[in-house]
VONUVO-219833 format. One record per residue (C-alpha): y, z, x; residue in three letters. Coordinates in nm, 4 decimals. Example, Ala and Ser with C-alpha at 12.3 -4.5 7.8 and 13.67 -1.06 7.14 Angstrom:
2
north_up_east_residu
-0.4500_0.7800_1.2300_Ala
-0.1060_0.7140_1.3670_Ser
END
This chain:
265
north_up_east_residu
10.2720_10.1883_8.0518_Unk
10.5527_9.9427_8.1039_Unk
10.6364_9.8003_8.4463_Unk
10.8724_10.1316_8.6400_Unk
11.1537_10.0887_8.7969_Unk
11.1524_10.0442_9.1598_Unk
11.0807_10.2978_9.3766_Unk
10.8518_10.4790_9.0813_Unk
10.5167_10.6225_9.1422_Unk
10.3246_10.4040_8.9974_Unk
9.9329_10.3940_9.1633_Unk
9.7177_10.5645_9.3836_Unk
9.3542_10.4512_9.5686_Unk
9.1294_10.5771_9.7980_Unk
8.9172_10.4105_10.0430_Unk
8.5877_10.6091_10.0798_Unk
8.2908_10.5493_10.2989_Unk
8.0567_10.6921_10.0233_Unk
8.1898_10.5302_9.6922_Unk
7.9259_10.6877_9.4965_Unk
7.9813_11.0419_9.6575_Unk
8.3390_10.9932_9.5795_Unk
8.2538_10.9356_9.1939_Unk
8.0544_11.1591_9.1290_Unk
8.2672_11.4165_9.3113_Unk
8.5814_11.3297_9.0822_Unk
8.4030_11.3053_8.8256_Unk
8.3117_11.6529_8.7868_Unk
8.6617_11.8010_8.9475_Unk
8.8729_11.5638_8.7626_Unk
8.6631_11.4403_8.4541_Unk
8.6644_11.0768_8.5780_Unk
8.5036_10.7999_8.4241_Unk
8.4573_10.4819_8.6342_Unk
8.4568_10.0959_8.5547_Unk
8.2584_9.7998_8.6827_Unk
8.3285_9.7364_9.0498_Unk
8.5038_9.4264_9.1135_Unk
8.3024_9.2283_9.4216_Unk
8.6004_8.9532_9.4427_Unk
8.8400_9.2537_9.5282_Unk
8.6223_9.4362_9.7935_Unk
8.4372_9.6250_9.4954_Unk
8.7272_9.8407_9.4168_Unk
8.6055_10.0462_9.1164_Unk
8.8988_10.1687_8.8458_Unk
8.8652_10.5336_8.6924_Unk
8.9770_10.6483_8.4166_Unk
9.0724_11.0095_8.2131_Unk
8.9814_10.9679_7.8417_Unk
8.9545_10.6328_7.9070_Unk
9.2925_10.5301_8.0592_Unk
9.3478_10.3989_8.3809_Unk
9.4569_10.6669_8.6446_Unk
9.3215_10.5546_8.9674_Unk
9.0651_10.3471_9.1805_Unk
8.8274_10.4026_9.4585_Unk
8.7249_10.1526_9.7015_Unk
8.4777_10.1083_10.0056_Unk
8.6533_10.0826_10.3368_Unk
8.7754_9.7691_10.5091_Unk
8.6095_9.6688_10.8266_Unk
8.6849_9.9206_11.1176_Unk
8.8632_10.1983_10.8547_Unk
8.4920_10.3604_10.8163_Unk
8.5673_10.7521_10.7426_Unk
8.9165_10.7565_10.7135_Unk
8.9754_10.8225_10.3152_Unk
9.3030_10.8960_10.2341_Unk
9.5083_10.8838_9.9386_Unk
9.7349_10.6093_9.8936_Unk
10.0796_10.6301_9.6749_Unk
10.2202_10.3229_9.5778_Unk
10.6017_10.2730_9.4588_Unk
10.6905_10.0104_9.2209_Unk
10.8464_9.6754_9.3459_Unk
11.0450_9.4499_9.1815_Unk
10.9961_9.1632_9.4814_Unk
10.7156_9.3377_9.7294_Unk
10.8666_9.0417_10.0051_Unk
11.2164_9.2177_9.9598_Unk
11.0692_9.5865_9.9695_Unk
10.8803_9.4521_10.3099_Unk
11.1962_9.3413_10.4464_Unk
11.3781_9.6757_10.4000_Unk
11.0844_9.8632_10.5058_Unk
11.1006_9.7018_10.8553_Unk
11.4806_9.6993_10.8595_Unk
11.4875_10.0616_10.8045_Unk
11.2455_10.1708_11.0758_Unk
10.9259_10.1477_10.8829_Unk
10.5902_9.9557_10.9755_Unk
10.4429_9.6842_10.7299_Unk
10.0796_9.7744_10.7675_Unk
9.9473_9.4873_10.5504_Unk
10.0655_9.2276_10.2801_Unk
10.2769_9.1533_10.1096_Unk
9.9579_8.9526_9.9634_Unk
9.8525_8.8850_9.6155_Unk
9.5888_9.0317_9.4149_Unk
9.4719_8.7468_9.1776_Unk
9.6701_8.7586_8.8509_Unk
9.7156_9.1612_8.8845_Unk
10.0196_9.1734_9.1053_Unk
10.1190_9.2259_9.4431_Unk
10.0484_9.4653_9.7295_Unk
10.1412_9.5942_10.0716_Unk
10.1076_9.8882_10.2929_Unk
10.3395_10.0404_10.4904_Unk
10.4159_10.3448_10.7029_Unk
10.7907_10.5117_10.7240_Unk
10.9317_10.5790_11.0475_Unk
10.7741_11.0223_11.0538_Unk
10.4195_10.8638_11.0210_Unk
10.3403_10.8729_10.5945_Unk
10.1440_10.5867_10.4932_Unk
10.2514_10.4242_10.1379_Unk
10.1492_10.1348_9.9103_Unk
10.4054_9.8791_9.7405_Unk
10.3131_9.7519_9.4132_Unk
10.4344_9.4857_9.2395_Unk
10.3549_9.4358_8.9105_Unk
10.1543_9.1218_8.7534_Unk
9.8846_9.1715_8.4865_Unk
9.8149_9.5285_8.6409_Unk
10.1237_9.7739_8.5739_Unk
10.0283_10.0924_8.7233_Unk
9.9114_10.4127_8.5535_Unk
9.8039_10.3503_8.1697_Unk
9.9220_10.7869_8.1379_Unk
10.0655_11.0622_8.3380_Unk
10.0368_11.4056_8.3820_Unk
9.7591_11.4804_8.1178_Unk
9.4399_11.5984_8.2309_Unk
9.2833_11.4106_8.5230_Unk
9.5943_11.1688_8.5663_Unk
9.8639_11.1358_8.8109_Unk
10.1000_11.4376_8.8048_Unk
10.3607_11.4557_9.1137_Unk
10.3517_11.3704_9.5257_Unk
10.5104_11.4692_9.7741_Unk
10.5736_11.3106_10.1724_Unk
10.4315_11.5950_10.3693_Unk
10.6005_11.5361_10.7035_Unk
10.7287_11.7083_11.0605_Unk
11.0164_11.5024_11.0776_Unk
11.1572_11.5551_10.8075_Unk
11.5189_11.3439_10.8731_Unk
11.3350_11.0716_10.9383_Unk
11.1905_11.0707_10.5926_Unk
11.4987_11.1599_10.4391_Unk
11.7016_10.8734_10.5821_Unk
11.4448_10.6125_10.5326_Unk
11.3889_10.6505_10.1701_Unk
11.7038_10.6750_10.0843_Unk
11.7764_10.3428_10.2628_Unk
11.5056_10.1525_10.1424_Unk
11.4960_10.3089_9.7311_Unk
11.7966_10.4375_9.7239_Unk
11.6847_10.7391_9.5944_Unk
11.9413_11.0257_9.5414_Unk
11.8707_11.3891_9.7160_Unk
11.8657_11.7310_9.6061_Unk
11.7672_12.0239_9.8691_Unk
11.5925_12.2804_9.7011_Unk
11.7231_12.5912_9.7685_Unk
11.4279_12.8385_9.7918_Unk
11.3370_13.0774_10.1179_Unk
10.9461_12.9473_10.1071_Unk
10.9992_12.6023_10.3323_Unk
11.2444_12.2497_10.3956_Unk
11.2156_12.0836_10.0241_Unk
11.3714_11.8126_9.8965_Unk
11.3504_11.6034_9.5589_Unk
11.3697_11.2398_9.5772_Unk
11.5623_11.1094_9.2348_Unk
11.6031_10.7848_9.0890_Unk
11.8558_10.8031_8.8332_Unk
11.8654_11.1870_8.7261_Unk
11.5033_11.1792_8.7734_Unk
11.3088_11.3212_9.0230_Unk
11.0031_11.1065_9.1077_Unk
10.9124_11.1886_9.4860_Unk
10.9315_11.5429_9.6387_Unk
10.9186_11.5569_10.0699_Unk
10.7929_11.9060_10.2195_Unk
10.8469_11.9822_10.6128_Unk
10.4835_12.0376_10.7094_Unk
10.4958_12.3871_10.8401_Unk
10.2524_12.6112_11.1252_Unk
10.0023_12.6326_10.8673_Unk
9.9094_12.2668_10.8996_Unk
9.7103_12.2319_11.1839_Unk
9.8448_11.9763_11.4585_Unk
9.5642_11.7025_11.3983_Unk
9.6782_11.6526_11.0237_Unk
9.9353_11.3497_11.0179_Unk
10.2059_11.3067_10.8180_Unk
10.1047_11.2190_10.4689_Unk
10.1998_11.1730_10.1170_Unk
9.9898_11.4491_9.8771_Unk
9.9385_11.3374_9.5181_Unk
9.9076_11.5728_9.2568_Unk
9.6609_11.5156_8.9673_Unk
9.6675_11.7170_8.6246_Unk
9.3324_11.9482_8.5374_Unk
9.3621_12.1997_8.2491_Unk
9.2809_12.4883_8.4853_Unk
9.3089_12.5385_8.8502_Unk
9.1376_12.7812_8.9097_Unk
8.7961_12.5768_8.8065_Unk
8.8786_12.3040_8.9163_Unk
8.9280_12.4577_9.2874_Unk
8.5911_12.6352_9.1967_Unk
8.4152_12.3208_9.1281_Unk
8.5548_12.1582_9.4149_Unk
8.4887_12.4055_9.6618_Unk
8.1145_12.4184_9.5047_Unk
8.0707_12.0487_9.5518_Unk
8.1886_12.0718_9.9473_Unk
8.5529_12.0321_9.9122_Unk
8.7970_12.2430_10.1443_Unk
9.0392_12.4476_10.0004_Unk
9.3726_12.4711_10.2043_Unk
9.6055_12.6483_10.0127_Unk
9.6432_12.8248_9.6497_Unk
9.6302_12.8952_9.3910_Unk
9.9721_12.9387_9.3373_Unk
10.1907_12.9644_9.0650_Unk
10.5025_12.8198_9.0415_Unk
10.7980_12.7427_8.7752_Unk
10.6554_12.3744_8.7910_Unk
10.2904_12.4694_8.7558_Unk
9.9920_12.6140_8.9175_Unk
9.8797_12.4148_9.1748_Unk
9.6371_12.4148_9.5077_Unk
9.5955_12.1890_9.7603_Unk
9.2347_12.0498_9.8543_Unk
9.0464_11.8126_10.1362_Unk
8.7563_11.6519_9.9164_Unk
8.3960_11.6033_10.0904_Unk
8.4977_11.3028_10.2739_Unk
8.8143_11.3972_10.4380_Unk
9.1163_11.3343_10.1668_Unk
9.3411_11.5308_10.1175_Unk
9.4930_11.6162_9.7351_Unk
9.6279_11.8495_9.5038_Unk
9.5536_11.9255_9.1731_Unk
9.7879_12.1266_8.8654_Unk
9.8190_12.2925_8.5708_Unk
10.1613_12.1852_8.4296_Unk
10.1170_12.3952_8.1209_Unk
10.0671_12.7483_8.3297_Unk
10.3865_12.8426_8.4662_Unk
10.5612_13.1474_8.6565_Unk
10.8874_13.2633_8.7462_Unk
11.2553_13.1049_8.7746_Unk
11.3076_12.7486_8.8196_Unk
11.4822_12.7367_9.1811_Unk
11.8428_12.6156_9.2629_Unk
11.9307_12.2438_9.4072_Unk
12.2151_12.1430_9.6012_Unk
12.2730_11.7351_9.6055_Unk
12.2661_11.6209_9.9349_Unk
12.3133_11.2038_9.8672_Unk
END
């Protein structure tokens, strides 16, 4: 895919203390295929849906050991400058901005409610080779209790246009760029327990939900919530064996009314 605007969804990675547990697990929910591991990049290992790139594992840093997590990153036309707003606008610079050989640029950040995020800049690496077909990148969302804080900073630092969703079910909003909506934000609600963070939940595509919560359940995962249908798909929201939290969806199963948005930029 060509270089996205900034502010686009454009990557995710996982750190995982068991990289082989973490393939093989994938593999079988997602269909995943993996490439060589890279040793001058800390071994991180690229997978890949019917043989395009949709994601990459990796083996913790030094003192991160069993804390996987899903990490989003949004496009950057100068990471430096996307730092440099991040901390102006009340966010943390975890990491970088540092280069990545001849594949781009990188840092890590955290906005002001407590969701970590990556910043990618693009070199010989652009991001996602496909979205939303089976076993790629379909959506995410910033799952968050403060949800203001969210709100404000993304706006600030993307300037990403807002739309409240109007439905009775929970505090959603759609992040747009353009007319597009690339980022969603959901209030995190009693039903997450108090020791889950703030967090951004990325959404890949499987042809069934249903089976793939099966086989994730069978291989150890946790199921939190769903099934559920929905106008935008039928989705469910999962912790895998070593503590990450995702969702996957079927975009082509669908149910009931597409819900009402009020713009709130």
């Amino acid at each position: 895919m060509a270089v996205q605007p900034e502010g686009t969804p454009c990557w995710a990675d996982a750190m995982f203390s068991d990289v082989e547990g973490a393939k093989r697990f994938y593999g079988d929910v997602l269909g995943w295929t993996f490439g060589e591991s890279s040793s001058e990049y800390g071994n991180y290992t690229q997978a890949y849906a019917d043989g395009k790139a949709v994601a990459a594992v990796v083996p913790p840093m030094p003192g991160q050991e069993g804390q996987s997590a899903w990490c989003l990153y949004l496009a950057a036309e100068d990471a430096t400058g996307t730092a440099a707003r991040i901390r102006e606008n009340g966010g943390e610079v975890l990491m970088g901005p540092m280069r990545v050989g001849e594949f781009g640029t990188m840092c890590l950040a955290r906005e002001p409610s407590g969701a970590v995020f990556g910043v990618w800049q693009a070199g010989s690496h652009e991001g996602f080779d496909v979205m939303g077909v089976p076993g790629a990148y379909a959506w995410a969302e910033v799952f968050t209790r403060e949800p203001e804080k969210a709100d404000t900073f993304f706006s600030a630092v993307y300037g990403y246009g807002q739309k409240q969703m109007e439905d009775e079910g929970g505090d959603f909003r759609l992040y747009d760029l353009g007319d597009e909506p690339v980022l969603g934000r959901m209030e995190m609600g009693d039903d997450f327990p108090p020791e889950v963070p703030s967090y951004v939940n990325v959404y890949f595509t499987v042809p069934d939900c249903d089976e793939a919560v099966a086989k994730a359940t069978e291989l150890g995962g946790r199921l939190w919530f769903g099934p559920m249908g929905t106008p935008f798909g039928r989705f469910a929201i999962l912790t895998d064996p070593q503590g990450a939290n995702f969702s996957v969806i079927d975009v082509t199963t669908t149910e009931g009314e597409m819900p009402q948005t009020r713009d709130v930029s």
